[in-house]
Backbone as JSON Lines, residues from 0, in Angstrom:
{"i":0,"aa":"X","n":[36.97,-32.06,-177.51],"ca":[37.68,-32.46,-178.71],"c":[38.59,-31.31,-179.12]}
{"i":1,"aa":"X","n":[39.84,-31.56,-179.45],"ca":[40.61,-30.79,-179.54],"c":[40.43,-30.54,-181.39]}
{"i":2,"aa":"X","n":[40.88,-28.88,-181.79],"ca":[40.74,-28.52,-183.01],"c":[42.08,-28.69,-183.81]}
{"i":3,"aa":"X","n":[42.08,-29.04,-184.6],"ca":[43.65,-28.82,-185.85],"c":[43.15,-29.43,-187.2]}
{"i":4,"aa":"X","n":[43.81,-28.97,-187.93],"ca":[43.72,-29.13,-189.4],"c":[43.77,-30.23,-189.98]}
{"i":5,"aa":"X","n":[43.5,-31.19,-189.68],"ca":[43.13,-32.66,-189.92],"c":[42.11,-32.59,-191.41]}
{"i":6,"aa":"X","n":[42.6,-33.16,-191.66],"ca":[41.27,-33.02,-193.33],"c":[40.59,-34.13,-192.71]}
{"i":7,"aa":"X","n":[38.99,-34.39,-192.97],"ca":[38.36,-35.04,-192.8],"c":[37.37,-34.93,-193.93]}
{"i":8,"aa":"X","n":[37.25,-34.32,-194.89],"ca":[36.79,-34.77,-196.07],"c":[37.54,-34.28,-196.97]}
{"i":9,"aa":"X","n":[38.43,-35.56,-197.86],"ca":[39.45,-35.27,-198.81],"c":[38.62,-34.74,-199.89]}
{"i":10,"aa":"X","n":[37.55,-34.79,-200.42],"ca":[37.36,-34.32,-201.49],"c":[36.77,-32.63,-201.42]}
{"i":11,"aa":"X","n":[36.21,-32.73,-200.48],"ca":[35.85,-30.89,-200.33],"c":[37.08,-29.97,-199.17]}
{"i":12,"aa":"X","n":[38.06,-30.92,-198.88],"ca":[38.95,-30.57,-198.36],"c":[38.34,-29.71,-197.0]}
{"i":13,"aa":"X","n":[37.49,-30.31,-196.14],"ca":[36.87,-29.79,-195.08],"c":[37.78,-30.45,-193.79]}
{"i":14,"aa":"X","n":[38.37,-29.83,-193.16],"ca":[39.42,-29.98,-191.89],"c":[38.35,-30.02,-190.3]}
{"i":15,"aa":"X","n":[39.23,-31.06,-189.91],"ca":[38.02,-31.31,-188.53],"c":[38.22,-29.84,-187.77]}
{"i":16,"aa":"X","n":[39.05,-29.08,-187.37],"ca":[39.05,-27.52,-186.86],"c":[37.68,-27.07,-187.77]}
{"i":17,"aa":"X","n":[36.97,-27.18,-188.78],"ca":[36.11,-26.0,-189.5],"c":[34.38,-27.1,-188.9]}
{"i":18,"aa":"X","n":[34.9,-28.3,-189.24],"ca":[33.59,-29.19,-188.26],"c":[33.18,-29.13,-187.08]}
{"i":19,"aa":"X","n":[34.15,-28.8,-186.3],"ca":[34.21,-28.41,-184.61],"c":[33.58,-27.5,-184.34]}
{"i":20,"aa":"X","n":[34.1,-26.46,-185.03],"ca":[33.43,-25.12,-185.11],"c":[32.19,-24.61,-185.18]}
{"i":21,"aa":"X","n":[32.17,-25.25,-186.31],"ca":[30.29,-25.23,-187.04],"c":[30.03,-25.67,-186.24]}
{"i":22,"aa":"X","n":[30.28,-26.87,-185.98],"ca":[28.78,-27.34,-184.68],"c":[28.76,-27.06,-183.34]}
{"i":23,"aa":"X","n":[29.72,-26.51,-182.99],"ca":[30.05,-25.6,-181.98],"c":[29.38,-24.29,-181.74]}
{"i":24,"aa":"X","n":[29.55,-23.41,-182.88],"ca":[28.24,-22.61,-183.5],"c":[27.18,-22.65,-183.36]}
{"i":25,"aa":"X","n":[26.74,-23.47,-184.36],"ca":[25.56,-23.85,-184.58],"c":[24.61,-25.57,-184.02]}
{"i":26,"aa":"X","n":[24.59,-25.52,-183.1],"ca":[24.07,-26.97,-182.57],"c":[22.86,-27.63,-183.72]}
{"i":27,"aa":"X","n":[23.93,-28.39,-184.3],"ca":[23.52,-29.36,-185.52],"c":[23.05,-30.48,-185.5]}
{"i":28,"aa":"X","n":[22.05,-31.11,-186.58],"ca":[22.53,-32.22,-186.76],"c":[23.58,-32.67,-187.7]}
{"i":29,"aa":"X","n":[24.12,-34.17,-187.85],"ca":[24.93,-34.69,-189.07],"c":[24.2,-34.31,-190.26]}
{"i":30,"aa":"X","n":[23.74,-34.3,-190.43],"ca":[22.66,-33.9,-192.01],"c":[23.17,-32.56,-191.86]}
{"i":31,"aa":"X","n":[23.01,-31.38,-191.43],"ca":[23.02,-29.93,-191.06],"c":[24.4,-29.78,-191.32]}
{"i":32,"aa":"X","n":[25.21,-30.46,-190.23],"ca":[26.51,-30.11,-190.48],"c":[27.19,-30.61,-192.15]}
{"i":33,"aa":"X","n":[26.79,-31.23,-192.53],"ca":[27.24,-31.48,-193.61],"c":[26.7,-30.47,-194.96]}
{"i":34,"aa":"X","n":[25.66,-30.24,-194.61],"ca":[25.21,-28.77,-195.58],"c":[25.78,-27.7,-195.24]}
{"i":35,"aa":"X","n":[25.98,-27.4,-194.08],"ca":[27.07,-26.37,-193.72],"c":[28.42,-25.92,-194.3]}
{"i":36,"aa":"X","n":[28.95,-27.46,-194.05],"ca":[30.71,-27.22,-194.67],"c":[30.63,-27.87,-195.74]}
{"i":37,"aa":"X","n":[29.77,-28.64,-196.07],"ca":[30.17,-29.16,-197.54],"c":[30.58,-30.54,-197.28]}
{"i":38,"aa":"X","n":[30.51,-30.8,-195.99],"ca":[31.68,-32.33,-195.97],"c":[30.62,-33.45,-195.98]}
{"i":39,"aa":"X","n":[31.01,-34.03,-197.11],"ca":[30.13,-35.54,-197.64],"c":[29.39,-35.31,-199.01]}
{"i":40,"aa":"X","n":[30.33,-34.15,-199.87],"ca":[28.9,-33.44,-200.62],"c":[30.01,-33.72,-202.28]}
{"i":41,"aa":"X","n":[31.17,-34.06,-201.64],"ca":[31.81,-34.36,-202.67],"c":[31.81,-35.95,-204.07]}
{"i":42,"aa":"X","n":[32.82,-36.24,-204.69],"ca":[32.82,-37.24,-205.64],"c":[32.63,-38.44,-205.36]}
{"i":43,"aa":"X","n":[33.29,-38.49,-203.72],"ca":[32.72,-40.11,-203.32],"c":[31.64,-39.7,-202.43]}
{"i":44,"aa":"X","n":[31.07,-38.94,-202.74],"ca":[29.21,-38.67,-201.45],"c":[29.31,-39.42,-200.29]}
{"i":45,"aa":"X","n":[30.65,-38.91,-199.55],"ca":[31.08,-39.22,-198.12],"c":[31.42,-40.27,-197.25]}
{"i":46,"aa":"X","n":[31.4,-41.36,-198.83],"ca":[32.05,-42.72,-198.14],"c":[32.91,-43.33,-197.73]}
{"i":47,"aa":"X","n":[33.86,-41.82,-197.64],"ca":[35.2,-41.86,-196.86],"c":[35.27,-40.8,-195.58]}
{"i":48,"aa":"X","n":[34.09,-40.14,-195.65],"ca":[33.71,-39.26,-193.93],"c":[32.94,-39.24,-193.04]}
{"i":49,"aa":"X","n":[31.68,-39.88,-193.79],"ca":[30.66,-39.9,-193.07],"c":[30.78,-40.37,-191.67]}
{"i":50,"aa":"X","n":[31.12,-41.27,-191.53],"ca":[31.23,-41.78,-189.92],"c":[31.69,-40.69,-189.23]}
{"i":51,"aa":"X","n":[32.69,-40.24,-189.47],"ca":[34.02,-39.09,-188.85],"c":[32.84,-37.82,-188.78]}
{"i":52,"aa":"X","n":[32.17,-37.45,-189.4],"ca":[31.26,-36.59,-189.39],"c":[30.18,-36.61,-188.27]}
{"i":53,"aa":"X","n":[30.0,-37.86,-188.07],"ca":[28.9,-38.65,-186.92],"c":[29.58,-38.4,-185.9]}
{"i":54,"aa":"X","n":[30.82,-39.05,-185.89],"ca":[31.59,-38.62,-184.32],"c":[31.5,-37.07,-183.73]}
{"i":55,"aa":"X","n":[32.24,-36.27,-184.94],"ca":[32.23,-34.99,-184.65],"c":[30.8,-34.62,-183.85]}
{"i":56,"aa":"X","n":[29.71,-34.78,-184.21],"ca":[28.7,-34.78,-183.46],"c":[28.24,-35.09,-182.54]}
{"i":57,"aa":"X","n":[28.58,-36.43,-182.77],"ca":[28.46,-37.17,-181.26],"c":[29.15,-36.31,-180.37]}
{"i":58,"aa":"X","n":[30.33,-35.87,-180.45],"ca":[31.51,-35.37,-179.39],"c":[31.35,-34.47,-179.01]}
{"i":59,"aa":"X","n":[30.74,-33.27,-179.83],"ca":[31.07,-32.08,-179.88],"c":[28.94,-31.57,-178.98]}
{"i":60,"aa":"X","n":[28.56,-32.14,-179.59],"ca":[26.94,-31.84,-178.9],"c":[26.75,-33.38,-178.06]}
{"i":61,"aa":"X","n":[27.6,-34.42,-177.74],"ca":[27.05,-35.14,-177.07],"c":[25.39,-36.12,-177.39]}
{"i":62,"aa":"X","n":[25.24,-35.92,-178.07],"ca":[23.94,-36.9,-178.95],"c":[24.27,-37.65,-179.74]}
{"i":63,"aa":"X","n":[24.09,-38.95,-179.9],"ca":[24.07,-39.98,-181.13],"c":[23.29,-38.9,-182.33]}
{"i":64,"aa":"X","n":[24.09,-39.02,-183.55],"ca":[23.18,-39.15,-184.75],"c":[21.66,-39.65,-185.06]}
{"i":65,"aa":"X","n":[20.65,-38.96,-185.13],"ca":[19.78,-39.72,-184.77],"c":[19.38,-40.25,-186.9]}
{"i":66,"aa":"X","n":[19.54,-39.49,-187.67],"ca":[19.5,-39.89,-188.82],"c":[18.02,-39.98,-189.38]}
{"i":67,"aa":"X","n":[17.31,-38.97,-188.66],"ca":[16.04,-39.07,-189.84],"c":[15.71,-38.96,-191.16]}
{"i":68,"aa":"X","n":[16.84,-38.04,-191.37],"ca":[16.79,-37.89,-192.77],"c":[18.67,-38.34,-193.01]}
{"i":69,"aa":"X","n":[18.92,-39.47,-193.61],"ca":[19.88,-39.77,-194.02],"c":[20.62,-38.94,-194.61]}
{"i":70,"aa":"X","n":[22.19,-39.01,-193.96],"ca":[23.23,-38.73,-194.69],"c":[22.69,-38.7,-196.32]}
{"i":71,"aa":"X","n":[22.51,-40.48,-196.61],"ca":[22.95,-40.68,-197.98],"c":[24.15,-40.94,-199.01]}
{"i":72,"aa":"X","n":[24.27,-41.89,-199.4],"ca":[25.51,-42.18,-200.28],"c":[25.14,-41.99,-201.57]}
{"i":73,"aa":"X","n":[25.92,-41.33,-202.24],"ca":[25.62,-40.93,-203.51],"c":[26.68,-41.68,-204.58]}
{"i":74,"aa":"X","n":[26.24,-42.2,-205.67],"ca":[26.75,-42.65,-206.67],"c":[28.06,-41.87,-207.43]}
{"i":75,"aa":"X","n":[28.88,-42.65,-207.76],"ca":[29.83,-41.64,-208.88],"c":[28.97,-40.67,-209.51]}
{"i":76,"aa":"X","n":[30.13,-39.5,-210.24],"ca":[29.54,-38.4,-210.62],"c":[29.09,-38.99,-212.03]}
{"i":77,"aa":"X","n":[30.21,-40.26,-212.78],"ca":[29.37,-40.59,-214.18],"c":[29.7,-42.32,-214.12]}
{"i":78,"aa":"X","n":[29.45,-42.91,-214.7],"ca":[30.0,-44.05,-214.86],"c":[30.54,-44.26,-216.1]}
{"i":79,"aa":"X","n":[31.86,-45.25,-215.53],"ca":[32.7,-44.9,-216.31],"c":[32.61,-46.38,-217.15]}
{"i":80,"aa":"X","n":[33.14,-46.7,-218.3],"ca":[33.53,-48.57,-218.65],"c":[34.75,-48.88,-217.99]}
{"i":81,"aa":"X","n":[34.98,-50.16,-218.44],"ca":[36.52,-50.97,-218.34],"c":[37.05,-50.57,-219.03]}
{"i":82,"aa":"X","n":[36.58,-50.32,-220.62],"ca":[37.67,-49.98,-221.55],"c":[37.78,-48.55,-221.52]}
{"i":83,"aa":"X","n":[37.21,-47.42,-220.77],"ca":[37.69,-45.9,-220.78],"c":[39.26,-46.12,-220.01]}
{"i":84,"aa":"X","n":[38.94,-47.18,-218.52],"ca":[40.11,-47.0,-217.45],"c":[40.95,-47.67,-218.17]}
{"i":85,"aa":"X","n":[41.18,-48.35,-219.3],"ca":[42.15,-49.04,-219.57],"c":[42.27,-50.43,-219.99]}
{"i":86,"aa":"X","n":[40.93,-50.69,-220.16],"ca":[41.01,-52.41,-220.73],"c":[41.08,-52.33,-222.16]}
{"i":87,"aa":"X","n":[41.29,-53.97,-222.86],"ca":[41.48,-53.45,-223.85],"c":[40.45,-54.21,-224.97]}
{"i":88,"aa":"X","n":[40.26,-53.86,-226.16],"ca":[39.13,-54.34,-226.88],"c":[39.52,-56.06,-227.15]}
{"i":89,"aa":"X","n":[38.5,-56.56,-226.97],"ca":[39.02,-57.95,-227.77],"c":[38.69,-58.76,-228.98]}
């Protein structure tokens, strides 16, 4: 797998070159690697990387994810109403 600055987690701004690496490094799991760089740890709790995170693994150590201890998706940081985003009272 080739390295470059690809963001692969927009919210902790973790670039697939710094994922490669780490697990390149350090022979991880997806759980591991993600405590490592931070990627999946952000506002949407990785429901825009996680997979991409799995690959990196897969690719880079050649093993499926085996997932004993889940990733995990994590909830917004608060919840918000309709009428904070903009609805209006009636």
């Amino acid at each position: 797998m080739e390295s470059h600055p690809l963001i692969i987690c927009r919210c902790e701004e973790v670039t697939l070159a710094e994922l490669v690496e780490t697990a390149q490094t350090y022979p991880c799991t997806a759980r591991e690697l993600k405590l490592r760089t931070r990627a999946g740890m952000g506002c949407c709790g990785g429901r825009t990387c996680r997979t991409l995170i799995d690959q990196v693994i897969q690719q880079v150590t050649g093993q499926a994810p085996s997932h004993t201890v889940s990733l995990g998706y994590q909830p917004p940081i608060r919840p918000v109403s309709f009428q904070t985003i903009g609805g209006q009272r009636a």
